[in-house]
SEMAR-515871 format. One record per residue (C-alpha): y, z, x. Coordinates in pm, whole numbers, padded with zeros to 5 digits. Each point is the difference from the previous one (the first is absolute). Last residue first. Example, Ala and Ser with C-alpha at 12.3 -4.5 7.8 and 13.67 -1.06 7.14 Angstrom:
BEGIN
north / up / east
-00106 / 00714 / 01367
-00344 / 00066 / -00137
END
This chain:
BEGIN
north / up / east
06001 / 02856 / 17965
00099 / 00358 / 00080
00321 / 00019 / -00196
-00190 / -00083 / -00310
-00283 / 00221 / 00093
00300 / 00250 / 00082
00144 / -00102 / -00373
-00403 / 00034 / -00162
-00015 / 00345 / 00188
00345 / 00084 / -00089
-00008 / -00114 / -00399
-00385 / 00128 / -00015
00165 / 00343 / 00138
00306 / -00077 / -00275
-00263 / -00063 / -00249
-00192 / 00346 / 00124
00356 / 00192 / -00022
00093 / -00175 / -00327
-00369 / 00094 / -00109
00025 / 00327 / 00101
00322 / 00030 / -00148
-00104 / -00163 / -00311
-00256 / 00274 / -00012
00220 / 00276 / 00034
00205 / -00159 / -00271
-00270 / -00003 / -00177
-00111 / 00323 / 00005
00332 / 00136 / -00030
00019 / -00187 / -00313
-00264 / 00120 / -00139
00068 / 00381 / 00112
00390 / -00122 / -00197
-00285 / -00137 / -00262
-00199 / 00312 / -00058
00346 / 00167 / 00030
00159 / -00196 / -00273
-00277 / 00020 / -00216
00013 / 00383 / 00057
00367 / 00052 / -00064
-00046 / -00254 / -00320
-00293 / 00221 / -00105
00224 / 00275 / 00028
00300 / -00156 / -00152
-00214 / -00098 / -00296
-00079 / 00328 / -00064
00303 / 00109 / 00072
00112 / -00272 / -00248
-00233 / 00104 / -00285
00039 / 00369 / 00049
00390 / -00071 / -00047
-00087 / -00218 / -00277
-00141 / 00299 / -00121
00276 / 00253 / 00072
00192 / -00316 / -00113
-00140 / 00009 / -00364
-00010 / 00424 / 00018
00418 / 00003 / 00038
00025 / -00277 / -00205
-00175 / 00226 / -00295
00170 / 00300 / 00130
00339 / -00177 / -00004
-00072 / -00107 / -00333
-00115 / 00387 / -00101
00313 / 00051 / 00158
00206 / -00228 / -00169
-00095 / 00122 / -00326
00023 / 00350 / 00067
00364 / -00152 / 00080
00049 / -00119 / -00321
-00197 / 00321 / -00205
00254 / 00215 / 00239
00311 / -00195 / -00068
-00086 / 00025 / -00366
-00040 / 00418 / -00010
00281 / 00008 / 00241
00232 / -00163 / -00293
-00186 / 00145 / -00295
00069 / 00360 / 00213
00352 / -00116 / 00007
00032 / -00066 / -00346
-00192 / 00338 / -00071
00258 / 00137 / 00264
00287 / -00122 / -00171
-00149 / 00101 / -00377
-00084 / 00359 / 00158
00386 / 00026 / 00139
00135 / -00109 / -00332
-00220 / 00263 / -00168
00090 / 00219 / 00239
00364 / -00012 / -00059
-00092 / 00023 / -00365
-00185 / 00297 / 00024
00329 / 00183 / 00198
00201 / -00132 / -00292
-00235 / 00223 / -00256
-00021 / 00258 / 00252
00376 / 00064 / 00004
00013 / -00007 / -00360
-00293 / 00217 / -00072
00162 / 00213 / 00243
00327 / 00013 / -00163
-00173 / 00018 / -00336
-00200 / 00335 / 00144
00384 / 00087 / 00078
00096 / -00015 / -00374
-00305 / 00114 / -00116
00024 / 00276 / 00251
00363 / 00085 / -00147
-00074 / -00076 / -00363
-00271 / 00258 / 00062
00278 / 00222 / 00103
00224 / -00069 / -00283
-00295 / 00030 / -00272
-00056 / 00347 / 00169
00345 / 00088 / -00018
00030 / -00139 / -00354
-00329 / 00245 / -00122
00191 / 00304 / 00129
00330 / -00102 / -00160
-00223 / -00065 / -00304
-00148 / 00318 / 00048
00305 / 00161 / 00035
00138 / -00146 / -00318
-00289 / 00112 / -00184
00075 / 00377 / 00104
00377 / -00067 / -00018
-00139 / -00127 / -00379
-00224 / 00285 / -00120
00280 / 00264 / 00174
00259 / -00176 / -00199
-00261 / -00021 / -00335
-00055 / 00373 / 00074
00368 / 00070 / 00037
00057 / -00198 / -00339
-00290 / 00203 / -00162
00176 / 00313 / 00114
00326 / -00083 / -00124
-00046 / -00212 / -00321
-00223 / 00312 / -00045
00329 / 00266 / 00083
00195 / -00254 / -00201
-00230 / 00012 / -00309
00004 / 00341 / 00037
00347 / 00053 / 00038
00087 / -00210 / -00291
-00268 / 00228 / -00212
00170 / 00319 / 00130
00350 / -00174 / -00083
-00115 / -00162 / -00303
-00173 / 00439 / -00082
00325 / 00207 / 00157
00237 / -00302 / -00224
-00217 / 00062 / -00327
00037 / 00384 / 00060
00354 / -00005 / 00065
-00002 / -00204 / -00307
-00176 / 00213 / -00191
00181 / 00266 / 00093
00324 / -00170 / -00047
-00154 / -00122 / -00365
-00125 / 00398 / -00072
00369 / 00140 / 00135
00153 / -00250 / -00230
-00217 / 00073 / -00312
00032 / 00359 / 00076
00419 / -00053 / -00014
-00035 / -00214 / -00308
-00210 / 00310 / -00153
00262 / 00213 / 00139
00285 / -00166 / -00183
-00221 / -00066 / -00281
-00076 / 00400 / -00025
-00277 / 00092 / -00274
-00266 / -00256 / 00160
00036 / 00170 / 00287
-00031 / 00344 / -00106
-00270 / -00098 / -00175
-00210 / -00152 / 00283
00101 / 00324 / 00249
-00127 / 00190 / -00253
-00312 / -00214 / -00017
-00036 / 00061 / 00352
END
Protein backbone atom coordinates (compact mmCIF):
# COMPACT_ATOMS: atom_id res chain seq x y z
CA UNK A 1 0.00 0.00 0.00
CA UNK A 2 2.63 2.38 0.56
CA UNK A 3 3.68 1.73 -3.03
CA UNK A 4 0.54 2.41 -4.16
CA UNK A 5 0.85 5.85 -1.75
CA UNK A 6 4.08 6.84 -3.59
CA UNK A 7 3.17 6.15 -6.76
CA UNK A 8 0.42 8.44 -6.23
CA UNK A 9 1.90 11.08 -4.82
CA UNK A 10 4.66 10.83 -7.74
CA UNK A 11 1.88 11.17 -10.60
CA UNK A 12 -0.49 14.46 -10.17
CA UNK A 13 -2.46 13.32 -13.01
CA UNK A 14 -3.13 10.07 -11.21
CA UNK A 15 -3.15 11.50 -7.85
CA UNK A 16 -6.09 13.92 -9.21
CA UNK A 17 -7.52 10.81 -10.79
CA UNK A 18 -7.39 8.82 -7.06
CA UNK A 19 -8.70 11.91 -5.55
CA UNK A 20 -11.70 11.69 -7.98
CA UNK A 21 -12.29 8.02 -7.77
CA UNK A 22 -11.95 8.48 -3.63
CA UNK A 23 -14.70 11.69 -3.76
CA UNK A 24 -17.09 9.45 -6.31
CA UNK A 25 -16.59 6.71 -3.88
CA UNK A 26 -17.28 8.62 -1.22
CA UNK A 27 -20.02 9.97 -2.61
CA UNK A 28 -21.49 6.82 -3.86
CA UNK A 29 -20.95 5.84 -0.44
CA UNK A 30 -22.54 9.03 1.16
CA UNK A 31 -25.60 8.64 -1.34
CA UNK A 32 -25.87 4.29 -0.48
CA UNK A 33 -25.69 5.54 3.49
CA UNK A 34 -28.75 9.21 3.01
CA UNK A 35 -30.40 6.82 0.84
CA UNK A 36 -30.19 3.77 3.43
CA UNK A 37 -30.85 6.32 6.22
CA UNK A 38 -33.84 8.01 3.96
CA UNK A 39 -35.15 4.59 3.56
CA UNK A 40 -35.15 3.94 7.04
CA UNK A 41 -36.70 6.80 8.16
CA UNK A 42 -39.33 6.16 5.42
CA UNK A 43 -39.66 2.45 6.08
CA UNK A 44 -40.44 3.78 10.11
CA UNK A 45 -42.50 6.80 8.86
CA UNK A 46 -44.03 3.69 7.16
CA UNK A 47 -44.65 1.24 9.70
CA UNK A 48 -45.42 3.64 12.50
CA UNK A 49 -47.85 5.46 10.06
CA UNK A 50 -49.63 1.99 9.32
CA UNK A 51 -49.74 1.40 13.04
CA UNK A 52 -51.13 4.91 13.78
CA UNK A 53 -53.81 3.99 10.61
CA UNK A 54 -54.55 0.68 12.10
CA UNK A 55 -54.55 2.62 15.85
CA UNK A 56 -57.08 5.05 14.36
CA UNK A 57 -59.55 2.65 11.91
CA UNK A 58 -59.38 0.68 15.20
CA UNK A 59 -60.56 3.90 17.23
CA UNK A 60 -62.69 4.89 14.49
CA UNK A 61 -64.58 1.64 14.70
CA UNK A 62 -65.19 2.00 18.09
CA UNK A 63 -66.50 5.26 17.75
CA UNK A 64 -68.68 4.03 14.86
CA UNK A 65 -69.50 1.23 17.32
CA UNK A 66 -70.08 3.59 20.26
CA UNK A 67 -72.41 6.07 17.67
CA UNK A 68 -74.63 3.09 16.82
CA UNK A 69 -75.29 2.46 20.26
CA UNK A 70 -75.75 6.23 21.11
CA UNK A 71 -78.17 6.16 17.90
CA UNK A 72 -80.20 3.39 19.21
CA UNK A 73 -80.56 4.65 22.67
CA UNK A 74 -81.41 7.97 21.03
CA UNK A 75 -84.05 5.80 19.38
CA UNK A 76 -85.77 4.43 22.72
CA UNK A 77 -85.16 7.77 24.27
CA UNK A 78 -86.73 9.19 21.53
CA UNK A 79 -89.79 6.83 21.62
CA UNK A 80 -89.65 6.53 25.62
CA UNK A 81 -90.24 10.60 25.04
CA UNK A 82 -93.15 9.68 22.80
CA UNK A 83 -94.62 7.79 25.55
CA UNK A 84 -93.75 10.10 28.19
CA UNK A 85 -95.50 12.50 25.96
CA UNK A 86 -98.49 10.58 25.33
CA UNK A 87 -98.85 9.75 29.03
CA UNK A 88 -98.12 13.13 30.11
CA UNK A 89 -101.46 14.43 28.06
CA UNK A 90 -103.22 11.21 28.95
CA UNK A 91 -102.58 12.46 32.96
CA UNK A 92 -103.97 15.58 32.16
CA UNK A 93 -107.15 14.25 30.63
CA UNK A 94 -107.62 12.55 33.88
CA UNK A 95 -106.81 15.15 35.85
CA UNK A 96 -109.63 17.16 34.24
CA UNK A 97 -111.84 14.15 34.51
CA UNK A 98 -110.85 13.67 38.46
CA UNK A 99 -111.47 17.58 39.07
CA UNK A 100 -115.16 17.01 37.21
CA UNK A 101 -115.97 14.16 39.18
CA UNK A 102 -114.52 15.65 42.53
CA UNK A 103 -116.92 18.63 41.59
CA UNK A 104 -119.48 16.26 40.99
CA UNK A 105 -118.83 14.12 43.95
CA UNK A 106 -119.00 17.77 46.09
CA UNK A 107 -122.24 18.10 44.19
CA UNK A 108 -123.84 14.50 45.28
CA UNK A 109 -121.89 14.77 48.41
CA UNK A 110 -124.24 18.15 49.26
CA UNK A 111 -127.45 16.81 47.78
CA UNK A 112 -126.98 13.82 49.97
CA UNK A 113 -126.17 15.80 53.47
CA UNK A 114 -129.62 18.00 52.16
CA UNK A 115 -131.67 15.27 51.62
CA UNK A 116 -130.21 13.17 54.73
CA UNK A 117 -131.55 16.18 56.11
CA UNK A 118 -134.94 15.84 54.92
CA UNK A 119 -135.14 12.45 55.83
CA UNK A 120 -134.13 12.52 59.22
CA UNK A 121 -137.06 15.47 59.09
CA UNK A 122 -139.27 13.21 57.43
CA UNK A 123 -138.38 10.58 60.07
CA UNK A 124 -138.93 12.99 62.80
CA UNK A 125 -142.62 13.90 61.24
CA UNK A 126 -142.84 10.61 60.23
CA UNK A 127 -142.58 9.31 64.22
CA UNK A 128 -144.73 12.77 65.42
CA UNK A 129 -147.82 11.51 63.40
CA UNK A 130 -147.07 7.77 64.03
CA UNK A 131 -147.87 9.13 67.50
CA UNK A 132 -150.49 11.38 66.82
CA UNK A 133 -151.62 8.59 64.81
CA UNK A 134 -151.68 6.39 68.14
CA UNK A 135 -153.27 9.40 69.70
CA UNK A 136 -156.20 9.62 67.26
CA UNK A 137 -156.82 5.82 66.99
CA UNK A 138 -156.84 5.96 70.29
CA UNK A 139 -159.15 8.49 70.39
CA UNK A 140 -161.08 7.00 67.51
CA UNK A 141 -161.54 3.94 69.53
CA UNK A 142 -162.82 5.43 72.49
CA UNK A 143 -164.87 7.69 70.21
CA UNK A 144 -166.17 4.25 68.37
CA UNK A 145 -167.03 3.02 71.82
CA UNK A 146 -168.64 6.27 73.20
CA UNK A 147 -170.53 6.33 70.23
CA UNK A 148 -171.77 2.84 70.57
CA UNK A 149 -172.46 3.06 74.36
CA UNK A 150 -174.62 5.94 73.31
CA UNK A 151 -176.05 4.56 69.72
CA UNK A 152 -177.08 1.21 72.59
CA UNK A 153 -178.22 4.53 74.59
CA UNK A 154 -180.01 5.72 72.20
CA UNK A 155 -181.63 2.60 71.19
CA UNK A 156 -182.65 2.34 74.63
CA UNK A 157 -184.35 5.30 74.55
CA UNK A 158 -185.79 5.35 71.67
CA UNK A 159 -187.22 2.00 72.56
CA UNK A 160 -188.47 3.55 75.50
CA UNK A 161 -190.02 6.56 73.90
CA UNK A 162 -191.74 4.08 71.82
CA UNK A 163 -193.17 2.42 74.61
CA UNK A 164 -194.11 5.41 76.02
CA UNK A 165 -195.50 6.92 72.63
CA UNK A 166 -197.30 3.56 72.32
CA UNK A 167 -198.56 3.68 76.17
CA UNK A 168 -199.38 7.72 75.65
CA UNK A 169 -201.10 6.91 72.50
CA UNK A 170 -203.02 3.82 74.57
CA UNK A 171 -203.75 6.62 77.41
CA UNK A 172 -204.53 8.94 74.17
CA UNK A 173 -207.26 6.05 72.94
CA UNK A 174 -208.49 5.03 76.23
CA UNK A 175 -208.79 8.74 77.49
CA UNK A 176 -210.29 9.64 73.50
CA UNK A 177 -212.88 6.44 73.80
CA UNK A 178 -213.59 7.75 77.50
CA UNK A 179 -213.98 10.96 75.71
CA UNK A 180 -216.11 9.43 73.06
CA UNK A 181 -217.89 7.44 75.71
CA UNK A 182 -219.18 10.30 77.86
Amino acid sequence: MNDIIEKLNSEPLLMLGSAIGVVLILFVVLTVVIANMRIRTYKNRFINTRVDNEAKAKHISELQQEMQMLKSMNERKSSELEQFDTVKLRLQETELALKEIQSAFGKLEKLQGQTQTKLDNSEQMYAALKEEYKVIQQRLEALAEENQKLKVNNARLLMKLEKEEQFASQLQERSFGKKEDL
